[in-house]
GUMI-634639 format. One line per field, with one value per atom (N, C-alpha, C): z negated, y, x negated; residue in one letter; atom name. Coordinates in steps of 0.05 Angstrom, whole numbers, plus 5000, padded with zeros to 4 digits. Atoms other than C-alpha are relative to their C-alpha. Last residue first. Layout:
N
z: Z, ...
y: Y, ...
x: X, ...
residu: A, ...
atome: CA, ...
end
This chain:
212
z: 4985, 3522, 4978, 4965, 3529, 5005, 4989, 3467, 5029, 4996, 3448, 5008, 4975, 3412, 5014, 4994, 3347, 5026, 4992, 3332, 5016, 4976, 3314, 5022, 4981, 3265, 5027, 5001, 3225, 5020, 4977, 3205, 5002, 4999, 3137, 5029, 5012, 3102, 5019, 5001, 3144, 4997, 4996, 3116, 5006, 5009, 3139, 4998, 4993, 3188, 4963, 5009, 3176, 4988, 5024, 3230, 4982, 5004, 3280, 4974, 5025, 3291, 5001, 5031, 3356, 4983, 5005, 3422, 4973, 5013, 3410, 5002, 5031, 3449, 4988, 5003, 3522, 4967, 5012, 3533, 4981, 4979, 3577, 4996, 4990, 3519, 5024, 4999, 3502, 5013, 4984, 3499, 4989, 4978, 3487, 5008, 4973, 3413, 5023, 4986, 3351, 5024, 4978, 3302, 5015, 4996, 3257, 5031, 4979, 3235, 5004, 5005, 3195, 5029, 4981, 3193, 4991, 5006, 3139, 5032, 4993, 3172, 4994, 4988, 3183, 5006, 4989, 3121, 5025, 5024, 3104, 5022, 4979, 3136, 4982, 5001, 3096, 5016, 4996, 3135, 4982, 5014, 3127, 4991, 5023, 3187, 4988, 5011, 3229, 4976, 5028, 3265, 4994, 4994, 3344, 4963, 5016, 3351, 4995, 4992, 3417, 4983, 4973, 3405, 5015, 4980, 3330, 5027, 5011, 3259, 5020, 4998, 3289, 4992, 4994, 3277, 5004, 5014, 3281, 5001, 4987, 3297, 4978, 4989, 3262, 5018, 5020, 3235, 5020, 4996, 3279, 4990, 4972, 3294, 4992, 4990, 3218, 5026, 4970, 3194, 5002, 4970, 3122, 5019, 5008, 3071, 5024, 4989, 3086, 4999, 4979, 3039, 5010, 5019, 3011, 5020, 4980, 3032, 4979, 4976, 2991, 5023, 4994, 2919, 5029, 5021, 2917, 5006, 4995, 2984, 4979, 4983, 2975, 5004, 5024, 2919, 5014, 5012, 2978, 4977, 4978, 2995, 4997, 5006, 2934, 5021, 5016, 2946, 4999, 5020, 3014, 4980, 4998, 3078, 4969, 5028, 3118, 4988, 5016, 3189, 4978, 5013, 3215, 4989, 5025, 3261, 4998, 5014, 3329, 4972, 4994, 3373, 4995, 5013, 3350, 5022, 5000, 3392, 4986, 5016, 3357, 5006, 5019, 3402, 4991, 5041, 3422, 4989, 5008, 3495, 4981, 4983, 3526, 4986, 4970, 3471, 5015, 4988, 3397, 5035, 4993, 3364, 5016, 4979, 3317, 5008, 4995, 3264, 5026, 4976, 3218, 5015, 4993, 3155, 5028, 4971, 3126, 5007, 4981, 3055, 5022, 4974, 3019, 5011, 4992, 2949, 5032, 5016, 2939, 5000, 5004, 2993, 4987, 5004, 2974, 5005, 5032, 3014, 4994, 5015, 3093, 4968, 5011, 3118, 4991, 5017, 3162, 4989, 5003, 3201, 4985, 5019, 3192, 5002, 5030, 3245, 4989, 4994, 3294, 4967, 5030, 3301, 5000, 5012, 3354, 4976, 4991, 3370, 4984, 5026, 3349, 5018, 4995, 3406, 4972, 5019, 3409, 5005, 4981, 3471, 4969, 5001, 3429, 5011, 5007, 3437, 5013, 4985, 3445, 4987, 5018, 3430, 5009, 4998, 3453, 4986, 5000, 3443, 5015, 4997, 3407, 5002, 5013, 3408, 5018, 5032, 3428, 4988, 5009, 3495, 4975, 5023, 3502, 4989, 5003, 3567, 4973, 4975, 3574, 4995, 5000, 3552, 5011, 5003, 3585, 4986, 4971, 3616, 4997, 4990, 3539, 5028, 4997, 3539, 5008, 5000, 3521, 4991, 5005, 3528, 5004, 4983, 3545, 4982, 5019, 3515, 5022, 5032, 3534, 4980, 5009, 3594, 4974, 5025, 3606, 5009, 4977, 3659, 4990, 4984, 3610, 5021, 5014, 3576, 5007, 4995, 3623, 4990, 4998, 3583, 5021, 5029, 3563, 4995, 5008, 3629, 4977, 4972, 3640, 4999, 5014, 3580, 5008, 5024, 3615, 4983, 4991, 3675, 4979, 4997, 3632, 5017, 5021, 3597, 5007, 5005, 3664, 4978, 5005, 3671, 4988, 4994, 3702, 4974, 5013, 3709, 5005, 4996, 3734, 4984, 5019, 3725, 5005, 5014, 3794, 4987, 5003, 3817, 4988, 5012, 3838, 4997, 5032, 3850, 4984, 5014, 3897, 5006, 5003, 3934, 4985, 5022, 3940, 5001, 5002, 4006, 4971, 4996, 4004, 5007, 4982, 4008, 5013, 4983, 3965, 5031, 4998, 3912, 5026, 4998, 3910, 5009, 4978, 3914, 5003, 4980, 3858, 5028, 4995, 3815, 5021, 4993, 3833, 5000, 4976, 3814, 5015, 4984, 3751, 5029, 5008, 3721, 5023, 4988, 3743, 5007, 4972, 3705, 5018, 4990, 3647, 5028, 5007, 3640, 5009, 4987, 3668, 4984, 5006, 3622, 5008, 5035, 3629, 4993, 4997, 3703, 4972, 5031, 3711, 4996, 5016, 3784, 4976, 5020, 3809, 4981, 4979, 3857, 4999, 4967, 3815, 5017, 4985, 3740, 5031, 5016, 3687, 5015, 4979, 3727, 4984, 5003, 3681, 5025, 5001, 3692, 4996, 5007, 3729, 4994, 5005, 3725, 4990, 5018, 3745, 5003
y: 4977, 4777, 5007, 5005, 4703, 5040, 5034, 4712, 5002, 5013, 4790, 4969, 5004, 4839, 4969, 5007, 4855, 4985, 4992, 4900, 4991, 4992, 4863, 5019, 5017, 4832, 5008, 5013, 4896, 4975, 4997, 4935, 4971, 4985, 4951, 5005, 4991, 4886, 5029, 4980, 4874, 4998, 5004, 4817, 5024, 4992, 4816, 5007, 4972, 4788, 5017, 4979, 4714, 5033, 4993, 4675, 5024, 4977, 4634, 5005, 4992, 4562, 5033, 5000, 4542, 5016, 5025, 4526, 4994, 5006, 4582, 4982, 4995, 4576, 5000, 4972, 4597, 4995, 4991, 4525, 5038, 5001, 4495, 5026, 5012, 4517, 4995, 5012, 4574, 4979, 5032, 4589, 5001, 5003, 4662, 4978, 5003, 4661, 5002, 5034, 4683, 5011, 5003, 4740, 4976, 5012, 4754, 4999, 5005, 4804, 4977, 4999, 4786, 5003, 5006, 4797, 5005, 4983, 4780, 4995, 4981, 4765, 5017, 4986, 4699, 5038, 4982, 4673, 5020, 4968, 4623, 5003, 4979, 4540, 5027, 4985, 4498, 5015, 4966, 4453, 5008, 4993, 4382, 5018, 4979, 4370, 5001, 4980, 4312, 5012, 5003, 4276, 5027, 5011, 4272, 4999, 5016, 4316, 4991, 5026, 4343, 4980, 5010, 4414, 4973, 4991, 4412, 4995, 4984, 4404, 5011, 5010, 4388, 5012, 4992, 4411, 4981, 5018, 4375, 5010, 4992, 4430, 4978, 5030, 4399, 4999, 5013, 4480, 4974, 5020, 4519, 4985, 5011, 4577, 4973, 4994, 4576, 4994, 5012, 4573, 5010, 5003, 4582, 4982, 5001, 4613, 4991, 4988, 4605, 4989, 5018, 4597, 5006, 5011, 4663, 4983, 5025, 4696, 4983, 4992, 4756, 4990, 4978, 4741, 5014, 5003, 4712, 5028, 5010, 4725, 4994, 4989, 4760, 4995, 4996, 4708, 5023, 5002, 4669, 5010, 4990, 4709, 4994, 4972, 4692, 5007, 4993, 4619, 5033, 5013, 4613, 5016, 4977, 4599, 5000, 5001, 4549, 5021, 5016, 4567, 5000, 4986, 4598, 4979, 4998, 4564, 5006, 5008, 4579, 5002, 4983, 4618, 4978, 4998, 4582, 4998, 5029, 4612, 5002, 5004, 4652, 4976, 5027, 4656, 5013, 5005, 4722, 4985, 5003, 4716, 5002, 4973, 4756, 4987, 4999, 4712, 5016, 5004, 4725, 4997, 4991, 4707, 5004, 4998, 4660, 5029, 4971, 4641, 4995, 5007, 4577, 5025, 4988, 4597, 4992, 4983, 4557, 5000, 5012, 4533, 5006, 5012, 4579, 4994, 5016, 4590, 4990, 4983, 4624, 4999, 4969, 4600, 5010, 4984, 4527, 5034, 4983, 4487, 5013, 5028, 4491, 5000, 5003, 4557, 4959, 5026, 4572, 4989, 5010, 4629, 4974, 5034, 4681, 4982, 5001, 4728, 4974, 5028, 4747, 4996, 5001, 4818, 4965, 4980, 4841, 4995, 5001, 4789, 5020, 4995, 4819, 4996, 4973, 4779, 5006, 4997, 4730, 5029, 4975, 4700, 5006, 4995, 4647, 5030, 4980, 4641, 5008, 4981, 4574, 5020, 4985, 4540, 5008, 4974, 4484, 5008, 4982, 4416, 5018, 4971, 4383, 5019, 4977, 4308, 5033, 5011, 4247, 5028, 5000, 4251, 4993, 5007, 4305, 4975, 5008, 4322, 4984, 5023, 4345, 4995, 5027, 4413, 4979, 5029, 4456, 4983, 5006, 4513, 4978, 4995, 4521, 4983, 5034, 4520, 5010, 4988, 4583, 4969, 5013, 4567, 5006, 5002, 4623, 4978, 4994, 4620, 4999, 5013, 4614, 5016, 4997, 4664, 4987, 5023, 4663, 4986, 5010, 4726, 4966, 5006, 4770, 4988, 5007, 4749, 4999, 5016, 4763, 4987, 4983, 4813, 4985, 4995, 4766, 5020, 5025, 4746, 4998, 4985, 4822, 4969, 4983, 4795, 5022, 5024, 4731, 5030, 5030, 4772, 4994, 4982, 4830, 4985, 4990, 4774, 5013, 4974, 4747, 5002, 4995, 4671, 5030, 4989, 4648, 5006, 4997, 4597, 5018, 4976, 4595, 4997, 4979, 4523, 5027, 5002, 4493, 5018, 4976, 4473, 4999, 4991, 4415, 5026, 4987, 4407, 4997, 5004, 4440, 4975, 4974, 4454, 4983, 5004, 4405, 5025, 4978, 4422, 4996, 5013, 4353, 5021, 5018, 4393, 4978, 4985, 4461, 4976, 4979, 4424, 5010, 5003, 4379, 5003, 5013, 4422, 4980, 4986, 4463, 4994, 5009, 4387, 5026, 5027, 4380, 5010, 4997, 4453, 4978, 4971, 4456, 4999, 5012, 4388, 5014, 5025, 4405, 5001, 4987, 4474, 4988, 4988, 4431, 5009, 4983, 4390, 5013, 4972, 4317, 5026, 4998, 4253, 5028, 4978, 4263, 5004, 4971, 4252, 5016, 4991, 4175, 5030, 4987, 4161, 5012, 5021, 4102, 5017, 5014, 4162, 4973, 5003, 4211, 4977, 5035, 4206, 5007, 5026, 4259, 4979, 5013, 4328, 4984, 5003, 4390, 4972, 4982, 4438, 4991, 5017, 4417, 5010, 4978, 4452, 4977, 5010, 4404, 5019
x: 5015, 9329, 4973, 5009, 9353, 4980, 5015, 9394, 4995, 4985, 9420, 4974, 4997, 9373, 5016, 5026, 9395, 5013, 5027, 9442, 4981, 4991, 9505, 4983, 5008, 9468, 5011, 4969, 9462, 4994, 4988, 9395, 5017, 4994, 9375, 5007, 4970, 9376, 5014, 4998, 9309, 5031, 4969, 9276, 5003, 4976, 9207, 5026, 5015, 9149, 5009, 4984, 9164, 4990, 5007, 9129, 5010, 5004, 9159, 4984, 4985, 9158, 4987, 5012, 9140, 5007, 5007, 9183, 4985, 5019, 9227, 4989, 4996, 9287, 4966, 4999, 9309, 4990, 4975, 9344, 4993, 4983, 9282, 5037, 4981, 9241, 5021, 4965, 9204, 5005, 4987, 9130, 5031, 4980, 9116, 5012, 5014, 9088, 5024, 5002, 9127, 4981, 5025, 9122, 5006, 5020, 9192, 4971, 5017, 9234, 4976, 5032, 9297, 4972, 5019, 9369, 4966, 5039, 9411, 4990, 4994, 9492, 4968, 5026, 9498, 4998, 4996, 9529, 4985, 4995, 9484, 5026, 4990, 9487, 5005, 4961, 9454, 4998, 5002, 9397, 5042, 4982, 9375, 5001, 5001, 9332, 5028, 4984, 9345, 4991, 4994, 9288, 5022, 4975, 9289, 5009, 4994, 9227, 5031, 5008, 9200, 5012, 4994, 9230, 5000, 5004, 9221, 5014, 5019, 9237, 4983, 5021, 9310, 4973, 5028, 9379, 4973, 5021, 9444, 4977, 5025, 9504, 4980, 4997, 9571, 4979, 4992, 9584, 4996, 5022, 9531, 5018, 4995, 9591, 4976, 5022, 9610, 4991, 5014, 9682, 4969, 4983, 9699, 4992, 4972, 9646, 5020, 4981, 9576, 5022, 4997, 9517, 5025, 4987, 9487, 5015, 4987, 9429, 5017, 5003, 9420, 5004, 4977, 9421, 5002, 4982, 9352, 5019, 4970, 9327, 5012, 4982, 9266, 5021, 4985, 9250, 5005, 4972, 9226, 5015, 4977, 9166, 5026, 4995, 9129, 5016, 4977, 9140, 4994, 5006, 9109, 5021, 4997, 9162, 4977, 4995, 9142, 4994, 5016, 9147, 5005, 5025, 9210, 4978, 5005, 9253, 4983, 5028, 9277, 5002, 5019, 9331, 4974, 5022, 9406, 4969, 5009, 9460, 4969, 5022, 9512, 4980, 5018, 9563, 4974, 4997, 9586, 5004, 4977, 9599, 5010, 4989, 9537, 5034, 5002, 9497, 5018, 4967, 9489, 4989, 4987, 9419, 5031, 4988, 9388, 5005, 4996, 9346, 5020, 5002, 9332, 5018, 4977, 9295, 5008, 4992, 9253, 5017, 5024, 9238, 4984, 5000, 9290, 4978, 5031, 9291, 4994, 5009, 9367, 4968, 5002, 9386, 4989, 4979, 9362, 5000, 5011, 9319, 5031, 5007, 9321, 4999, 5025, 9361, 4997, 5005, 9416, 4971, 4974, 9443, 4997, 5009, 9384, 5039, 4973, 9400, 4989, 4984, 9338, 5016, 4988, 9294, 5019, 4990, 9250, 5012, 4971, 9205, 5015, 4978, 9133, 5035, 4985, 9094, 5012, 4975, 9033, 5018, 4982, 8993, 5019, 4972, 8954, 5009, 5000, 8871, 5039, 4967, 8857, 5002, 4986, 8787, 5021, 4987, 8752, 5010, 5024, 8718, 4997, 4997, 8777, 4985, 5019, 8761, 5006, 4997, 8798, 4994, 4985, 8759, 5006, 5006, 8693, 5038, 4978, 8689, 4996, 4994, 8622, 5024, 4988, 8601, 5006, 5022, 8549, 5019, 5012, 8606, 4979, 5028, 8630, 4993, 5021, 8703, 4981, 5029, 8754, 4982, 5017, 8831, 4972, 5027, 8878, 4985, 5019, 8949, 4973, 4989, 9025, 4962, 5024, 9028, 4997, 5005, 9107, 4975, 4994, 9106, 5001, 4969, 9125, 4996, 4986, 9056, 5037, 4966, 9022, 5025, 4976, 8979, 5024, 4988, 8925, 5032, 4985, 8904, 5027, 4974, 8883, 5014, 4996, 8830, 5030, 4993, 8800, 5027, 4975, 8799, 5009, 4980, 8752, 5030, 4991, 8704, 5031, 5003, 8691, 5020, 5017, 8675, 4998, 5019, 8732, 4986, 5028, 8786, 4981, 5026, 8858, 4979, 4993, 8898, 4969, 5025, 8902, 4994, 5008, 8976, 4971, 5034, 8998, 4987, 4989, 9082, 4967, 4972, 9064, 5001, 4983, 8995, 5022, 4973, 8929, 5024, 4972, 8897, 5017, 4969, 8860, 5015, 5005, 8784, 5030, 5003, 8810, 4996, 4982, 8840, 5000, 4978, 8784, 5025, 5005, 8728, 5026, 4995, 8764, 4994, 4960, 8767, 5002, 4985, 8694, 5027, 5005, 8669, 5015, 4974, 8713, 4988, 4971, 8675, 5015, 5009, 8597, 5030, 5003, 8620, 5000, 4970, 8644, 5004, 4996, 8582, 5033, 5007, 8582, 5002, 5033, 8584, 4992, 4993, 8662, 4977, 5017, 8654, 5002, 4996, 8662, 4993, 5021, 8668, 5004, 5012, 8724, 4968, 5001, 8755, 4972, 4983, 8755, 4987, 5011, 8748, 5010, 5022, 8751, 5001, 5010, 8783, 4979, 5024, 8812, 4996, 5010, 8864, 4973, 5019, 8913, 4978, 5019, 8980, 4970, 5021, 9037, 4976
residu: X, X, X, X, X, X, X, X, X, X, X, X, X, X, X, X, X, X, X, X, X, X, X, X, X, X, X, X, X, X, X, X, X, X, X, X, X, X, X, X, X, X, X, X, X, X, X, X, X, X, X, X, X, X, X, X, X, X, X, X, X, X, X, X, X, X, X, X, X, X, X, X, X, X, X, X, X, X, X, X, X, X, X, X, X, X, X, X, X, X, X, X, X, X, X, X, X, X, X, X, X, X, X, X, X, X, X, X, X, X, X, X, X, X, X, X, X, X, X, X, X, X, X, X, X, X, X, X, X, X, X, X, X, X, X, X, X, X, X, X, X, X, X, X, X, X, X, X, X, X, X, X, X, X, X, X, X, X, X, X, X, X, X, X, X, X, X, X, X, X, X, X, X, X, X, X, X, X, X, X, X, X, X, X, X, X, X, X, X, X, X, X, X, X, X, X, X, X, X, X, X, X, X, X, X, X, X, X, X, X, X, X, X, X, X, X, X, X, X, X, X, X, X, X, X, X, X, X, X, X, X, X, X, X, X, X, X, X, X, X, X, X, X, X, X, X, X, X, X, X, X, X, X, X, X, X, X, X, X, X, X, X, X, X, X, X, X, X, X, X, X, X, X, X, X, X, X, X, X, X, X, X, X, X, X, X, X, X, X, X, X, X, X, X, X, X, X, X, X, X, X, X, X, X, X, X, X, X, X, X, X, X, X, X, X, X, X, X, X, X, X, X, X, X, X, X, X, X, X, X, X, X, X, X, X, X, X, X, X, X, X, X, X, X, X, X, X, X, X, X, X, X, X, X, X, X, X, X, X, X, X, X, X, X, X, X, X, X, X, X, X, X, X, X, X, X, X, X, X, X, X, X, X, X, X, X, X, X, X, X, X, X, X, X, X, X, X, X, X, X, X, X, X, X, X, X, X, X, X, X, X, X, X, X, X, X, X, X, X, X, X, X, X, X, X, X, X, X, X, X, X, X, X, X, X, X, X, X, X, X, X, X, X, X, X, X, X, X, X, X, X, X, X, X, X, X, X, X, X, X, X, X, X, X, X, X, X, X, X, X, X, X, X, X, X, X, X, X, X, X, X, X, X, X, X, X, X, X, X, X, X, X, X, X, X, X, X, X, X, X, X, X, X, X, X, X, X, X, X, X, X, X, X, X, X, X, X, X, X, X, X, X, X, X, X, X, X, X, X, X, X, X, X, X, X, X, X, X, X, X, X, X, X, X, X, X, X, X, X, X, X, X, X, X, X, X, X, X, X, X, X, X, X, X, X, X, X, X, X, X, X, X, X, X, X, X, X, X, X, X, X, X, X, X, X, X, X, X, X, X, X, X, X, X, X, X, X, X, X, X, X, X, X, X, X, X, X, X, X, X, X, X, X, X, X, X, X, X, X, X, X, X, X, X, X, X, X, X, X, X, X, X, X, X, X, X
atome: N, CA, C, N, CA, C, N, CA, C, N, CA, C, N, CA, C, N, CA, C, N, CA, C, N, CA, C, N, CA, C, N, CA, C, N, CA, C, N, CA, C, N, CA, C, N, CA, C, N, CA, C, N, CA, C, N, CA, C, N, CA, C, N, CA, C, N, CA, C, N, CA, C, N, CA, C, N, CA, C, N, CA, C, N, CA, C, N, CA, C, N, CA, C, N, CA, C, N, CA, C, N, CA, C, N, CA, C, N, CA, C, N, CA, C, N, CA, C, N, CA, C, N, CA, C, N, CA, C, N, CA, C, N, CA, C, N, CA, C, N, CA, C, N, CA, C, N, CA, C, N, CA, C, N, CA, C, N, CA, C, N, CA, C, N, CA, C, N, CA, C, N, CA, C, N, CA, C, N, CA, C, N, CA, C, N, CA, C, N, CA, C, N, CA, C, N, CA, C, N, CA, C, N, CA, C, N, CA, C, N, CA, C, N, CA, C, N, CA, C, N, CA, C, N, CA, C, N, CA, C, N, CA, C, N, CA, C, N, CA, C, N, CA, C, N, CA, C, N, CA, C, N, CA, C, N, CA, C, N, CA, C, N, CA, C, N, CA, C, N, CA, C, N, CA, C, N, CA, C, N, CA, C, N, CA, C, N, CA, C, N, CA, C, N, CA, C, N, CA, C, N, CA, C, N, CA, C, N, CA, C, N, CA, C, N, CA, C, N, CA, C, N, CA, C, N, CA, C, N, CA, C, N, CA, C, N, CA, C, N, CA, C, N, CA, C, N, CA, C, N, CA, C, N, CA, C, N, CA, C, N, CA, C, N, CA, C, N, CA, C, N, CA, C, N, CA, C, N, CA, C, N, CA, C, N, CA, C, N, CA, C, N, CA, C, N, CA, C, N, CA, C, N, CA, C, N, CA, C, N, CA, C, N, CA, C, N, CA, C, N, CA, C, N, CA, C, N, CA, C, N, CA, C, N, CA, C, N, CA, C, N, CA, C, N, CA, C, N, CA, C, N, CA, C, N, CA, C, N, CA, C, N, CA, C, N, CA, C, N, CA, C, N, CA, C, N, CA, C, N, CA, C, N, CA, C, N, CA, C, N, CA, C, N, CA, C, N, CA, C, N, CA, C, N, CA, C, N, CA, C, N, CA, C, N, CA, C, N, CA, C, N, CA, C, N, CA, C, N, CA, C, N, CA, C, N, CA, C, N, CA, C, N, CA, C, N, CA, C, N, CA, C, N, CA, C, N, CA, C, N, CA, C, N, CA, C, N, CA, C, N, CA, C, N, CA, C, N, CA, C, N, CA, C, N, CA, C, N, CA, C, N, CA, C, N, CA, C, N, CA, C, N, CA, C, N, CA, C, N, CA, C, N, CA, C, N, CA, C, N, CA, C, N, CA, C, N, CA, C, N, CA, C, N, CA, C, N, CA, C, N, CA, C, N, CA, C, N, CA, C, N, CA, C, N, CA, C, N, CA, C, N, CA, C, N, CA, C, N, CA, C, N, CA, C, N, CA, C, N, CA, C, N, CA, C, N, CA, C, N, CA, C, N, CA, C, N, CA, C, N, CA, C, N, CA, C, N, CA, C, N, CA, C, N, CA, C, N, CA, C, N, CA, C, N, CA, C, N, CA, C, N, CA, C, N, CA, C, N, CA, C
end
C-alpha cells in the first residue's frame, strides 16, 4: 500500500491543515512507528529536477506524478491537483476486433502474440473520431472461420463487469498506438490507448510479442 496522503490521526482532523502541515505528519509517522511493508510512503519533493528524473521511470512502472499546492487543505470530493501521465509510443498491436461496424469502427480492440502464438488481447483504443474511421473502410474485415478470441467476453474496462459488443476482424491490420504505463495484473493495458496510425505496411508477425 503506497500512502500518500494523512486526514485524521489518532481522533485529529487534519484536512483543515495545509499540505506541507499534511506530508510532515504522515513522514513523522512513518519515520516515528517504523512503518515498512506492506506500507510504503509515496515520494515527495519540491525540486523541479527530482520531479523530472521521476519522469523517466517509466520501465520501472511509474504511472504519473501528481503536483499539489504546499498551502492547500485537503479538499474531500474535490480534485485539488494535477497529474501529469507517464506516456509511451507502444510499438505496434493487431487489431483483432472492433466495436461498431468494420467498416466504421468505434474502437478498436488490439492485441499481440505470445511465446506460443496465441493472440492475447493487449487493450482497447479510445473512441475512435469519425474522420479516422474511413481509414478502415475496406480494410478491416470481419473474420472468416476460426478466430483465437472466438467465445472471448470483452469488457469496457479493467474494473468493469459490463459486456462489450465486439466483431471479431481478421487479425491481420496493424496499428500504432500511444498508451500509458499502467498494466494490469494480466500484462494488459489498463487505459484505453490512443490511435497513432494504421500501419498496412508492416505484418502482424512483426510486432512486438505480449509482455514485451
Amino acid at each position: 500500500m503506497v500512502v500518500s496522503a494523512l486526514v485524521r490521526l489518532e481522533g485529529t482532523d487534519l484536512t483543515s491543515r495545509p499540505y506541507r502541515e499534511r506530508r510532515a505528519v504522515l513522514e513523522a509517522l512513518f519515520a516515528d512507528r517504523g512503518l515498512a511493508a506492506p506500507f510504503t510512503l509515496c515520494p515527495s519533493t519540491i525540486d523541479p529536477a527530482t520531479a523530472r528524473a521521476w519522469l523517466e521511470w517509466a520501465s520501472a512502472g511509474l504511472e504519473n506524478v501528481c503536483f499539489k499546492r504546499l498551502t492547500e487543505p485537503y479538499r474531500g470530493g474535490a480534485r485539488a491537483w494535477d497529474k501529469y501521465k507517464v506516456r509511451a509510443t507502444a510499438a505496434d498491436a493487431i487489431v483483432g476486433a472492433v466495436t461498431g461496424p468494420p467498416a466504421a469502427p468505434r474502437t478498436l480492440l488490439l492485441g499481440r502474440y505470445d511465446g506460443a502464438g496465441m493472440l492475447r488481447y493487449i487493450g482497447r483504443t479510445a473512441p475512435l473520431a469519425r474522420a479516422v474511421t474511413r481509414a478502415f473502410q475496406g480494410v478491416l474485415l470481419p473474420a472468416v472461420g476460426g478466430h483465437p478470441w472466438t467465445g472471448r467476453t470483452f469488457t469496457p474496462s479493467w474494473s468493469s463487469r459490463e459486456a462489450l459488443d465486439v466483431t471479431l476482424v481478421d487479425p491481420k491490420l496493424v496499428v500504432e498506438v500511444a498508451v500509458d504505463v499502467a498494466r494490469d495484473v494480466a500484462g494488459r493495458w489498463r487505459h484505453p490507448a490512443r490511435l497513432h496510425r494504421a500501419r498496412p505496411d508492416v505484418s502482424a508477425e512483426s510486432v512486438p510479442m505480449f509482455g514485451e
